[in-house]
C-alpha positions as CSV (number, residue, x, y, z in Angstrom):
1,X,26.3,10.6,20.7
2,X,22.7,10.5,21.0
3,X,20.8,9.8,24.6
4,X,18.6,7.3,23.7
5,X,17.7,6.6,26.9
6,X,15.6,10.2,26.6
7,X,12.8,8.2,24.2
8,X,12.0,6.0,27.2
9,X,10.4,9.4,29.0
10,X,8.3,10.4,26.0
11,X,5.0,9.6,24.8
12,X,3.9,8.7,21.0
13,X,0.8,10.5,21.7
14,X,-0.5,10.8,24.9
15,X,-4.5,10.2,23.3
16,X,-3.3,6.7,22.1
17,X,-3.3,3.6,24.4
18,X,-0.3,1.8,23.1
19,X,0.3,-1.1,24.8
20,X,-3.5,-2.4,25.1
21,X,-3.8,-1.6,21.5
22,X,0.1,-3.9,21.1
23,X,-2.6,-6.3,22.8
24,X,-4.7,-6.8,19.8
25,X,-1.7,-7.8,18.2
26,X,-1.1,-11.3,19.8
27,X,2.5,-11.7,17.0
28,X,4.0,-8.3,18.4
29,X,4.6,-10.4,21.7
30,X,6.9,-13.2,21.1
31,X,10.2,-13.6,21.1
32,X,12.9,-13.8,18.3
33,X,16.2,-14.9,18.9
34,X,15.8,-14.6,22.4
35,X,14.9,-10.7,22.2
36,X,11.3,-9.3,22.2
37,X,10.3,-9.0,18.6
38,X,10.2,-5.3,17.3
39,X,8.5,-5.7,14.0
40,X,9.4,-2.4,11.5
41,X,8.6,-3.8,8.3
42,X,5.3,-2.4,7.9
43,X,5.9,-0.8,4.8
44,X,6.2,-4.5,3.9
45,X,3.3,-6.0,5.5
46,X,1.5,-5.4,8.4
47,X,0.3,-7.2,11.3
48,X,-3.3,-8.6,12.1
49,X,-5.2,-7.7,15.0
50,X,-7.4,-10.4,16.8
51,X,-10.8,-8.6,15.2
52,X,-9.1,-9.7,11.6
53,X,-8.4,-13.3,13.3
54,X,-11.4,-13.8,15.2
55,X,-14.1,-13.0,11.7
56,X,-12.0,-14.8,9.6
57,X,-12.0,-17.6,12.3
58,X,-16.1,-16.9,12.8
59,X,-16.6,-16.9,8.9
60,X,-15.0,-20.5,8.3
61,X,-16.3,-22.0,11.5
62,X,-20.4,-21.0,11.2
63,X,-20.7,-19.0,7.7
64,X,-18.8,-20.8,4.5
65,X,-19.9,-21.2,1.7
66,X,-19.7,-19.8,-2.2
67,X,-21.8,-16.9,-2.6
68,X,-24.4,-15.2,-4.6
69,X,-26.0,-18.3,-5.9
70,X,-26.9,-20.6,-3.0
71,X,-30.3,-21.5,-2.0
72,X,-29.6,-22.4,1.6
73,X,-28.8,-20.7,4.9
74,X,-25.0,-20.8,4.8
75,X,-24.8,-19.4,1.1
76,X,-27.1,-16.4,2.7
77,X,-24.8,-16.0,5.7
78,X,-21.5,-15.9,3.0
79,X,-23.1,-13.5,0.6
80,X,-24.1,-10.9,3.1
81,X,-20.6,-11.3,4.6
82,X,-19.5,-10.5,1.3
83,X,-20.8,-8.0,0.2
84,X,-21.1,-6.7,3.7
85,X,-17.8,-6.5,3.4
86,X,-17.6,-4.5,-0.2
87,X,-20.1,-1.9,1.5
88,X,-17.2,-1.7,4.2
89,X,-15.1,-0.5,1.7
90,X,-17.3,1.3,0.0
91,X,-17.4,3.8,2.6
92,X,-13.4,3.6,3.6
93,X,-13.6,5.0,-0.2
94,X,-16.1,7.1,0.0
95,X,-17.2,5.9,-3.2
96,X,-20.5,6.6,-4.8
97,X,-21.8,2.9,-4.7
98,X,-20.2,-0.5,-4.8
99,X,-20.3,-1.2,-8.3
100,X,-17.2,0.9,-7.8
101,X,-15.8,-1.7,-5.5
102,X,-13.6,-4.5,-7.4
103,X,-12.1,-7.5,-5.6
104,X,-8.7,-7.9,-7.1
105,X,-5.9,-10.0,-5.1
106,X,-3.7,-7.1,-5.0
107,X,-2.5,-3.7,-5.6
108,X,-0.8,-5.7,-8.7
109,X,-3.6,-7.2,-9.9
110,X,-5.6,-4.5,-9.8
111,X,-3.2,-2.2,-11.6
112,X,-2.8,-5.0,-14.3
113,X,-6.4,-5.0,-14.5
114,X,-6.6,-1.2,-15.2
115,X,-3.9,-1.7,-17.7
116,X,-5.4,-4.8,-19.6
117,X,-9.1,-2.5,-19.7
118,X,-7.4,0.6,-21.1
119,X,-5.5,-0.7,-24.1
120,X,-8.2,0.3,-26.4
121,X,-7.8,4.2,-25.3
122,X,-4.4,4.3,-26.5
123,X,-2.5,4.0,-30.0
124,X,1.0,4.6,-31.2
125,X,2.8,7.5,-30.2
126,X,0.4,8.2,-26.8
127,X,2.4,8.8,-23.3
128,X,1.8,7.1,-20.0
129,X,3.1,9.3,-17.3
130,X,4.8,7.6,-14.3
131,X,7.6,8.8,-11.5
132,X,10.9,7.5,-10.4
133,X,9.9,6.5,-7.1
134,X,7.6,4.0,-8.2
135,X,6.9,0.3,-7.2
136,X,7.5,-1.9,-9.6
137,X,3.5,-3.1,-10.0
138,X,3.0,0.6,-11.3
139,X,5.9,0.2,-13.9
140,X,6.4,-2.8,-15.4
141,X,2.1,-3.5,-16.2
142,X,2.0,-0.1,-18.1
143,X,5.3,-0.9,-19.9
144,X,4.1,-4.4,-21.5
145,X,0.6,-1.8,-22.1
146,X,2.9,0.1,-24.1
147,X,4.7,-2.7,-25.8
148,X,1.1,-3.9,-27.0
149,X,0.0,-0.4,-28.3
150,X,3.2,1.4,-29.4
151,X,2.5,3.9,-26.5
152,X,5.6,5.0,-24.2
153,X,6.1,5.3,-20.9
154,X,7.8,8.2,-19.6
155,X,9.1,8.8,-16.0
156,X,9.0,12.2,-14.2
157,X,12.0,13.1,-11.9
158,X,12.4,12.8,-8.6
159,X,14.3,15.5,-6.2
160,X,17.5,14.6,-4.0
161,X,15.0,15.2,-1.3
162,X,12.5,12.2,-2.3
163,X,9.7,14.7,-3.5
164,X,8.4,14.7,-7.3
165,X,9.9,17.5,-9.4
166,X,6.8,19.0,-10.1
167,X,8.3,21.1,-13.1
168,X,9.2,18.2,-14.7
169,X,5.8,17.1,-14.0
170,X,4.5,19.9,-15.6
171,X,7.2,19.9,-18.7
172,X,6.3,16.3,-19.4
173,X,2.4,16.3,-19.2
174,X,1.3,16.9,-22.6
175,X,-1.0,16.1,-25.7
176,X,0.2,12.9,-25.8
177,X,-0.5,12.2,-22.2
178,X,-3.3,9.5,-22.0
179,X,-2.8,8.2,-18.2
180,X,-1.1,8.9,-15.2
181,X,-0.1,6.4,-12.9
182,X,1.3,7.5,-9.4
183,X,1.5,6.6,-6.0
184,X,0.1,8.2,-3.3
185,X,3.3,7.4,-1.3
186,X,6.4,5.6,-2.1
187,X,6.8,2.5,-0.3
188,X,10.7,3.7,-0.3
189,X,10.6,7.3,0.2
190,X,7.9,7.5,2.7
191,X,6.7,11.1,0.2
192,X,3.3,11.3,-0.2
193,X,2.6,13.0,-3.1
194,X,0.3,15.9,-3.9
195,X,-2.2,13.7,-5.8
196,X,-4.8,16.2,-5.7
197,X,-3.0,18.9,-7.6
198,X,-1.3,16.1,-10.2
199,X,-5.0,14.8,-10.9
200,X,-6.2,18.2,-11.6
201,X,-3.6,19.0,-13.8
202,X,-4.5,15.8,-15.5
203,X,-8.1,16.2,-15.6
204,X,-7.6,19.5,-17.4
205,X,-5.6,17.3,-20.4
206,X,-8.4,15.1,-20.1
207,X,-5.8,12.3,-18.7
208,X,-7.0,9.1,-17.1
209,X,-5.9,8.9,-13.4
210,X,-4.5,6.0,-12.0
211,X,-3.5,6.0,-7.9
212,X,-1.6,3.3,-6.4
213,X,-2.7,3.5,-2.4
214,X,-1.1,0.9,-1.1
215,X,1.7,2.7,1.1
216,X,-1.1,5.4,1.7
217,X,-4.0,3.2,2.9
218,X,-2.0,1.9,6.6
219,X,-1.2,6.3,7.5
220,X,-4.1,7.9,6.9
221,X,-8.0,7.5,4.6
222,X,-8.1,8.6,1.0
223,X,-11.1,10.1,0.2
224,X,-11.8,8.8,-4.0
225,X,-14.5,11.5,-4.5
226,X,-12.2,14.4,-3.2
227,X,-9.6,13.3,-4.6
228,X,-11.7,13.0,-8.2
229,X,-9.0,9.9,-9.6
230,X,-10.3,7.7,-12.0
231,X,-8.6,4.5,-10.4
232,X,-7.4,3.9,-6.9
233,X,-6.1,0.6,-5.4
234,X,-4.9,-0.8,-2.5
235,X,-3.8,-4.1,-0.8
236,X,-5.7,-5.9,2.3
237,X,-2.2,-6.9,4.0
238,X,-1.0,-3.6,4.1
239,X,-4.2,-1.8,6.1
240,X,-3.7,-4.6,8.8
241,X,-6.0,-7.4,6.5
242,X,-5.3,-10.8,5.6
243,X,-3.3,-11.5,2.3
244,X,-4.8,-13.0,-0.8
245,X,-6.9,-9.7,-1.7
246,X,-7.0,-6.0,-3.0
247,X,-9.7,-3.2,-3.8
248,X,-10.0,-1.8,-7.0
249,X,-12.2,1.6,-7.1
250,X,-13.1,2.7,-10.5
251,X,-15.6,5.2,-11.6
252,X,-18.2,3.7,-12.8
253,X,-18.7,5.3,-16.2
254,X,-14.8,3.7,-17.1
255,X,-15.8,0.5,-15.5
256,X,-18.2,0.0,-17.5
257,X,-16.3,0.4,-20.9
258,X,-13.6,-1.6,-20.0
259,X,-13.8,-5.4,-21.0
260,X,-13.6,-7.8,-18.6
261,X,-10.1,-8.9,-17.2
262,X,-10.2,-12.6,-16.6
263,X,-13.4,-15.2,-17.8
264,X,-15.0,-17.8,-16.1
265,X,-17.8,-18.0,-13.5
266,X,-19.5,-15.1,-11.6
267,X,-18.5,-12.7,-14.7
268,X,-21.0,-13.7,-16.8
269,X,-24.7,-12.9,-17.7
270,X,-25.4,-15.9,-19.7
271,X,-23.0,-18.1,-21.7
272,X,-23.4,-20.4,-25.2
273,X,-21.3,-21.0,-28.0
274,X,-22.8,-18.5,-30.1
275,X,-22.3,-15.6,-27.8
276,X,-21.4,-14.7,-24.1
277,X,-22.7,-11.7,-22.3
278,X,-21.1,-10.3,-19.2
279,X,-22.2,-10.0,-15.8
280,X,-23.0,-6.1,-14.1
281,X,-20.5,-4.4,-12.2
282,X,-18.7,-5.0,-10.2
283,X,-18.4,-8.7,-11.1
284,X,-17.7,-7.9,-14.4
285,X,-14.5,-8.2,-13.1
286,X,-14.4,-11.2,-10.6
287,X,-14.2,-14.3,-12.4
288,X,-14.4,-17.4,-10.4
289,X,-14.6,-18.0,-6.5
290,X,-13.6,-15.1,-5.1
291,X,-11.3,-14.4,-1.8
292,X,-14.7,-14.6,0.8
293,X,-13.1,-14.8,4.4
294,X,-10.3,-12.6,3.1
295,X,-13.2,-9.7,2.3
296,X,-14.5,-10.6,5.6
297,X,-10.9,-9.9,7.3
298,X,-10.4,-6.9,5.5
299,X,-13.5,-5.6,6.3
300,X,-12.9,-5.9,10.2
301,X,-9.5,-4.5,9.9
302,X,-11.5,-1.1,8.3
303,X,-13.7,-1.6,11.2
304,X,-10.9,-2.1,13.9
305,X,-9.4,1.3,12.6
306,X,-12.5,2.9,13.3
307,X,-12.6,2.1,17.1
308,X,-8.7,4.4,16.7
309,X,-8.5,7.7,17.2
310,X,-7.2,8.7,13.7
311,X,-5.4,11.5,14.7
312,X,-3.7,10.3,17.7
313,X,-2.9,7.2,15.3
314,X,-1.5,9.8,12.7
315,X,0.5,11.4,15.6
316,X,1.6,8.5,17.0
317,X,3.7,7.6,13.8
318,X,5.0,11.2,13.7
319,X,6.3,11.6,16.6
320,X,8.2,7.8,15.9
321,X,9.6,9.2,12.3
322,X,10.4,12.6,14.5
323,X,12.5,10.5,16.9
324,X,13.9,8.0,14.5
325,X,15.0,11.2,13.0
326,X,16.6,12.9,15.9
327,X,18.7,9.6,16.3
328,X,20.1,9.5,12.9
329,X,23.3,11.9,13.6
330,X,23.9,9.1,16.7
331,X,24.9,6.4,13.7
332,X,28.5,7.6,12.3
333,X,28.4,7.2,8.2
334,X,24.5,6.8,8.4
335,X,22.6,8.6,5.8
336,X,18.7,8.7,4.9
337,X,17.0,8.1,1.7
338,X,14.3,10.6,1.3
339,X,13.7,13.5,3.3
340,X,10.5,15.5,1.6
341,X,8.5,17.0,4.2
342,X,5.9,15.6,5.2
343,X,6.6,12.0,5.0
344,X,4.8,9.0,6.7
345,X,6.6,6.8,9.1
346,X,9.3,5.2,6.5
347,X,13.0,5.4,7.0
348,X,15.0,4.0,4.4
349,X,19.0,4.5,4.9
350,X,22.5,3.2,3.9
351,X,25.6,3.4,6.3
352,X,28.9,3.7,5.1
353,X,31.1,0.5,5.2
354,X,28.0,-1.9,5.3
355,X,25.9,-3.7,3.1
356,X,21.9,-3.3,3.7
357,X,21.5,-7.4,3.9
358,X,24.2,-7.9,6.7
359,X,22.3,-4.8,8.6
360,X,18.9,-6.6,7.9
361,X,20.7,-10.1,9.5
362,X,22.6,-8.6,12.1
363,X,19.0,-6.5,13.6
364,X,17.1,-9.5,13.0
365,X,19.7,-11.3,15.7
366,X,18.9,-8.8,17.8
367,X,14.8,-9.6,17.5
368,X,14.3,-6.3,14.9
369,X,12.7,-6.9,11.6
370,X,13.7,-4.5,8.9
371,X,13.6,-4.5,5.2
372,X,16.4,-4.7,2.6
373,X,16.9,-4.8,-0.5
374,X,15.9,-2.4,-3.6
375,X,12.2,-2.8,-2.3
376,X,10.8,-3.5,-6.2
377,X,12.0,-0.1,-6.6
378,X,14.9,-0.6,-9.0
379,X,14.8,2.4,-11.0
380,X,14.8,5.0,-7.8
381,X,18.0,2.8,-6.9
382,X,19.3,4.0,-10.1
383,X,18.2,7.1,-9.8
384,X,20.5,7.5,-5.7
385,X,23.5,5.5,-7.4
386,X,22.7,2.5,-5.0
387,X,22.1,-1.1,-5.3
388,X,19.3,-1.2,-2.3
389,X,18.8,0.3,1.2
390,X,18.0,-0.6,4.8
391,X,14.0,0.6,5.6
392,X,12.6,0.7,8.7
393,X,8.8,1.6,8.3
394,X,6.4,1.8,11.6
395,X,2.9,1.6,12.4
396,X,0.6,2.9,15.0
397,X,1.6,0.0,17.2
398,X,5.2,0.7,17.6
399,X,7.0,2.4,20.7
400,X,9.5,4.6,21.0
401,X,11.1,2.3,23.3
402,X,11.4,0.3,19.9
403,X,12.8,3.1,17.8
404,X,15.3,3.1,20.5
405,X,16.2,-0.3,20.1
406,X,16.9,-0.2,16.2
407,X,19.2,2.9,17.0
408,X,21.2,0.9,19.8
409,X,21.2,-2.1,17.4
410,X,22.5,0.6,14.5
411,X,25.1,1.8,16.9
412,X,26.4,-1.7,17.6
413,X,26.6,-3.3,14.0
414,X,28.6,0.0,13.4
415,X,30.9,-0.4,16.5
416,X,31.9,-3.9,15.4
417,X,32.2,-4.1,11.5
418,X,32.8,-0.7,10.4
């Protein structure tokens, strides 16, 4: 067996400051069930440091207000907040400018916004590429698309290994093809996917590019112009933000085209019973009151990962997956899901003789919080002839010390019910 006790010498990276950046985190030091809480559901969520807390706390105590259209101080003070904010992640993006920049309330809003704008490119008989390892949010919106256009939606495999078969890719990108939709990185596999390439093969079929960042957005910053995708989206809670809002980048020439998702107030130019003009991007888009403190949050969380060494961030969650890794053969009948090379810090894994809910429980009673479950993921379950998995996924502010733990607590469940 395994000596876990050999984690406790090493070092994540030697660059990062661990424990005084674990003090940002003021949840990651309770207890839960009388054990210190080690939190690996990342993939999940992810926790908030005290920068997101503290201007979320600042905004509603001195700034609130609705924006864009108040004529005193405190509507000033929220609108620049705002759109502060948007600028923010404008240049997370690097996108041209921030009519790029769409407020959405999520990764799945946004996607069913790109879905709801694109219906008039399609018709009968036109292909929407997807993969097997996607998320559910960049399935099931382009498959009501298709049931409102006659399009189809057609999956491209996915190798024992976790990565995308890219000659499938390749077989099934054709003259029909009239979007792709893909992630960046599976929330289940932990690949990350050679977007790049996949958008340049689209691009030469003329193929709208859609890029689901969610799982990519926490690891490591996309870059929308180098990349040259059409669409790319992302959540707040999963880049260390509050909850309650997304990004939608778009380039602006699409944005423009597509009709507006939702109607109401903000979206507008001018409104009567005869005729109702729409508002300029990007509020086109943002009907109604929009998610202000949330921006605000979201925007010090980009700013908090900025005072990080990316690299020694980067590294830090490499070396956990390395050790989580080296500690697999220490768990009799334990088996991992997805193995591409490559991979950011996501173990999912099964272990003979044990359901992944009872290994979910029994961690969580020893103060670890996994995920189980098919992770809105069915049709990759399908595709490993399993109902759901155990995942583990870290972030920079996990220790090895806690890898260790999740390995001991393995060991244990297996010792006793297996």
């Amino acid at each position: 067996m395994t000596d876990l006790s050999v984690a406790k010498t090493m070092t994540a990276d030697p660059r990062l400051d661990v424990e005084a950046i674990r003090r940002d985190f003021p949840i990651l030091s309770q207890m839960i069930n009388g054990k210190p809480l080690a939190y690996l559901d990342n993939a999940a969520s992810s926790q908030k440091p005290l920068a997101v807390l503290d201007a979320m706390d600042r905004y509603y105590r001195t700034s609130h207000s609705n924006v864009h259209r108040g004529a005193h101080t405190l509507g000033d003070r929220a609108t620049m907040a705002f759109e502060g904010a948007r600028e923010t992640v404008r240049g997370f993006l690097n996108a041209k400018n921030t009519r790029e920049i769409v407020w959405t309330r999520g990764t799945t809003e946004a996607i069913n916004l790109i879905a709801h704008g694109l219906a008039e490119h399609l018709q009968a008989g036109d292909e929407i590429l997807v993969s097997h390892m996607e998320h559910h949010a960049n399935i099931v919106p382009w498959q009501m698309l298709a049931e409102r256009t006659g399009a189809k939606v057609v999956p491209v495999k996915v190798t024992p290994a976790g990565e995308l078969d890219m000659e499938s890719f390749d077989e099934l990108l054709g003259d029909r093809t009239r979007i792709l939709a893909i992630s960046h990185v599976s929330n289940v596999l932990g690949t990350v996917n050679p977007v790049r390439d996949l958008i340049v093969r689209a691009k030469a079929r003329n193929v709208i590019t859609v890029i689901d960042g969610a799982q990519a957005v926490p690891h490591f910053q996309p870059d929308v112009q180098a990349l040259a995708c059409d669409f790319y989206v992302f959540s707040s809670h999963k880049l260390f933000g509050p909850t309650g809002i997304g990004v939608l980048y778009g380039r602006e020439e699409l944005l423009e085209k597509m009709p507006p998702y939702q109607g109401g107030g903000e979206m507008i130019e001018r409104v009567s019973f005869e005729r109702t003009t729409w508002n300029i991007l990007p509020y086109k888009f943002e009907a109604g009151t929009p998610a202000i403190a949330e921006a605000v949050g979201l925007a010090a969380a980009i700013d908090y990962l900025g005072t990080i060494d990316r690299a020694a961030m980067e590294a830090s969650e490499w070396a956990l997956l390395e050790r989580a890794n080296s500690l697999v053969p220490s768990v009799p009948g334990m088996e991992v899901i997805g193995t591409a090379p490559g991979k950011v810090p996501v173990l999912s894994f099964k272990i003979e003789g044990l359901h992944p809910s009872d290994i979910g429980t029994l961690l969580d009673q020893q103060g670890i919080a996994i995920r189980t479950g098919n992770h809105c993921a069915m049709p990759l379950m399908d595709l490993y002839g399993v109902t759901g998995t155990a995942r583990a996924s870290f972030a920079f502010y996990n220790t090895l010390e806690e890898v260790e733990r999740l390995f001991a607590g393995l060991q244990k469940i297996q010792r006793l019910f297996v």
